[in-house]
C-alpha positions as CSV (number, residue, x, y, z in Angstrom):
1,X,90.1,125.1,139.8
2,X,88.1,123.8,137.2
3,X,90.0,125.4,134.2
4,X,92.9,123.7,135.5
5,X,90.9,120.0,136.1
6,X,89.6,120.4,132.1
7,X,93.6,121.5,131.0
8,X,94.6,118.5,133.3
9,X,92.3,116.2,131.6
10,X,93.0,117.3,127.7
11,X,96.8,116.9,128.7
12,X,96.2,113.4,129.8
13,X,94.3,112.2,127.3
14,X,96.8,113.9,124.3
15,X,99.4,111.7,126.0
16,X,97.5,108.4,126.1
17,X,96.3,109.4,122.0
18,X,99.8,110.3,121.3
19,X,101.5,107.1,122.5
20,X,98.7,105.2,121.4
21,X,99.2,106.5,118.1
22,X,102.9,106.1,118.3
23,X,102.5,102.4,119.3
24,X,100.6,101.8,116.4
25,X,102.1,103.4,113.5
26,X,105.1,101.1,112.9
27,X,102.4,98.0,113.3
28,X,100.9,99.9,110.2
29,X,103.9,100.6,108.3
30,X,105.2,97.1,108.6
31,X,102.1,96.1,106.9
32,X,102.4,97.9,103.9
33,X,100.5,97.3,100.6
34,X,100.9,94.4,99.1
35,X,103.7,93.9,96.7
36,X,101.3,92.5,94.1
37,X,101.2,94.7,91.3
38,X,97.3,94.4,90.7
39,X,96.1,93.3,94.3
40,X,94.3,97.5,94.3
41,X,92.2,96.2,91.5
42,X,91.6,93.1,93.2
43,X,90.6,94.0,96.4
44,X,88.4,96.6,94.6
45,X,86.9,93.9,92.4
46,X,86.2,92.3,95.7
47,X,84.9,95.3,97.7
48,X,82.3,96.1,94.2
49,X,81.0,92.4,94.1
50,X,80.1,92.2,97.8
51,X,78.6,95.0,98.0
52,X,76.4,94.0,95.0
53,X,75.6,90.7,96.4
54,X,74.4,92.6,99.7
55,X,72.5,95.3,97.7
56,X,70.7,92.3,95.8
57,X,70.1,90.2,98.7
58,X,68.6,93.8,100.5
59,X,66.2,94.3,97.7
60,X,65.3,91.1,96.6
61,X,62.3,91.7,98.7
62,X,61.2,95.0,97.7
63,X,62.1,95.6,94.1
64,X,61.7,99.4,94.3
65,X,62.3,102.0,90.8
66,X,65.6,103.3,93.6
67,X,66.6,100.3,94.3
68,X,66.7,99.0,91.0
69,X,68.9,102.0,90.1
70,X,71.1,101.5,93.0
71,X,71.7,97.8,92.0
72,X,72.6,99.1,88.2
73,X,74.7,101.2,89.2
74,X,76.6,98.7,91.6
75,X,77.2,96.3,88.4
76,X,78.3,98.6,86.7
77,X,80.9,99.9,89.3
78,X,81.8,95.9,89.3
79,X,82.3,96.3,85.3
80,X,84.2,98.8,85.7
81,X,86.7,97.4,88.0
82,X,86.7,94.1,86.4
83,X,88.4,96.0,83.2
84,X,90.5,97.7,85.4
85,X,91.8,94.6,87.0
86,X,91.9,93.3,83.7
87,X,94.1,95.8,82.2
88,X,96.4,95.9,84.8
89,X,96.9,92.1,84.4
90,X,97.4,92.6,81.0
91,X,100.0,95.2,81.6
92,X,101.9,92.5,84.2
93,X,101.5,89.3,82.8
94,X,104.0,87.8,85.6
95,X,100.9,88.5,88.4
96,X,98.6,86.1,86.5
């Protein structure tokens, strides 16, 4: 009997995951990416600079040899993407 209950159960809940699942995926595909043609770049722009803000604002009390490495390497993931947003704005001068 309790082979059958723990079947029972794993059947159920692979229904309710599957038409959960099915609920949701057209929600997800009606979203989409945005048609921008540099809006990647941007939102990874974004995503670098917050998370060098928060690293700064984390370490701004202990100013550790690691942390100082961690925050370098942060900027420089911000440079980074800043010349790839950049260059992708170049490349579609319409999205300026």
């Amino acid at each position: 009997m309790n082979a059958f209950r723990t079947s029972a159960v794993a059947l159920a809940t692979t229904l309710a995951f599957g038409s959960f699942a099915a609920v949701a995926a057209p929600s997800a595909i009606a979203k989409g990416p945005s048609n921008a043609p540099c809006a990647t770049q941007q939102a990874q722009v974004d995503k670098a600079t917050a998370k060098l803000d928060a690293l700064k604002a984390k370490f701004a009390a202990h100013p550790t040899k690691k942390n100082k490495k961690a925050k370098k390497a942060q900027a420089q993931r911000v440079r980074h993407a800043n010349e790839r947003l950049n260059k992708c704005l170049a490349a579609h001068p319409a999205a300026a």
